[in-house]
N, C-alpha and C positions, 0 to 999 in steps of 0.2 A: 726325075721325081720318083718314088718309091711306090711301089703297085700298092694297091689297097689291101691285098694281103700282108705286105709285110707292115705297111704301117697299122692296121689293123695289132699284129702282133707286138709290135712297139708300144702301141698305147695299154694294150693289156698286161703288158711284161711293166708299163713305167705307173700302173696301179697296185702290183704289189709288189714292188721293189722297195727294199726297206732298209734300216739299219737301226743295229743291237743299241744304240745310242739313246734311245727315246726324242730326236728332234727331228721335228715336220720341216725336213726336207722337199721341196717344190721342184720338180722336174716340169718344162715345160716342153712344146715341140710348135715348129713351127714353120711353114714352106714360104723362102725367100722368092718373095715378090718385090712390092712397093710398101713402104711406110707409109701413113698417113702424109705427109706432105711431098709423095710422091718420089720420094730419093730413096735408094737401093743402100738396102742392107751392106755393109762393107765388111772386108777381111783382111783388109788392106793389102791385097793382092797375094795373100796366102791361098787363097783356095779358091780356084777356079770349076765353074760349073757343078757347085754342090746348090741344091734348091730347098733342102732339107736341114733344120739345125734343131738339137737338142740344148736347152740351157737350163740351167742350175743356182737354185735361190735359196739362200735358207736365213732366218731370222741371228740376229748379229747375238748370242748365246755361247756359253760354255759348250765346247765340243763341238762347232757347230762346222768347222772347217773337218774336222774330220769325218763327222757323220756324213757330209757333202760329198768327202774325197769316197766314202767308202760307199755309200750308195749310188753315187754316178759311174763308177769305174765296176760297180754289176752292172748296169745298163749298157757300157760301153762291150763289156766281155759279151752279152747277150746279144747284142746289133752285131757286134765281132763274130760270130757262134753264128748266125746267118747268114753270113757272107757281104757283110753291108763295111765298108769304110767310112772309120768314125778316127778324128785327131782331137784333143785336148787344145781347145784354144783358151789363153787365158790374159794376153794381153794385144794381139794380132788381131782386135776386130774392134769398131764402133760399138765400144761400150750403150753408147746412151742410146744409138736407134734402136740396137737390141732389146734392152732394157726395156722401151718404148710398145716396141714391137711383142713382147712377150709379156707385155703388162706386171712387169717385176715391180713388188711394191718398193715404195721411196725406204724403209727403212731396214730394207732385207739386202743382204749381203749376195751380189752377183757376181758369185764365182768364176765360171768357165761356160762355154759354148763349144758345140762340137757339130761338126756339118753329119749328116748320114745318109751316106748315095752308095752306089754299087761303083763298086773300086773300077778307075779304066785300067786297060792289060797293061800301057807303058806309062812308066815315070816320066813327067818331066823333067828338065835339066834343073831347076830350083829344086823340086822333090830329093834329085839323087846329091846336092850341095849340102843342101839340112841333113840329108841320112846320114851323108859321110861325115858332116862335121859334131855329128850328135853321139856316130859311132851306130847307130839303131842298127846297121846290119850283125854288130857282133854280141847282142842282145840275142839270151835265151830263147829260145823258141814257147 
């Protein structure tokens, strides 16, 4: 879980983070416990031991995928820029507990989820399959 400093930081970084776009974009955050009917948030076995998830709403609008892609991806570069491990999840988790969970309203489009924990030193063997099959080690720095 994230010390109260940094998610201190996080929430003050996800108040004004913005885009040139003019749409109210909704960032939400929120620590993976229990849903209301007591079942765990899923990832569907993508991400192991993250307790922390950012997720991403925005009203179904013109530009509204991209206002989303472009203001999430500063929040992700800024948790990045602190040393925090953040992945772009976008169809690898329980859509609807999420949703549930983050009280995303019924007529707004939910994007992406992203966990954000302090990276462990080693990969897992799933981790170094998706790297190499993605290529991500031969991605720019």
């Amino acid at each position: 879980m994230l010390s109260d400093s940094d998610r201190k930081k996080l929430l003050e970084y996800i108040n004004v983070v913005y885009n040139p776009f003019n749409v109210p974009v909704k960032i939400h955050i929120i620590d993976k416990n229990l849903n209301e009917n007591g079942e765990k948030l899923g990832t569907y076995g993508t991400i192991k031991g993250a307790k922390t998830f950012l997720g991403l709403s925005v009203p179904n609008t013109d530009m509204a995928l991209v206002a989303a892609g472009y203001q999430f991806e500063n929040l992700i570069l800024y948790a990045t820029n602190m040393g925090l491990g953040t992945v772009w999840l976008a169809a690898t988790f329980s859509r609807d507990d999420f949703s549930k969970a983050m009280q995303i309203d019924k007529n707004d489009l939910f994007i992406a989820i992203s966990p954000v924990e302090y990276p462990t030193e080693k990969r897992r063997i799933a981790e170094n399959i998706m790297r190499t099959a993605m290529k991500s080690s031969s991605r720019k720095s």
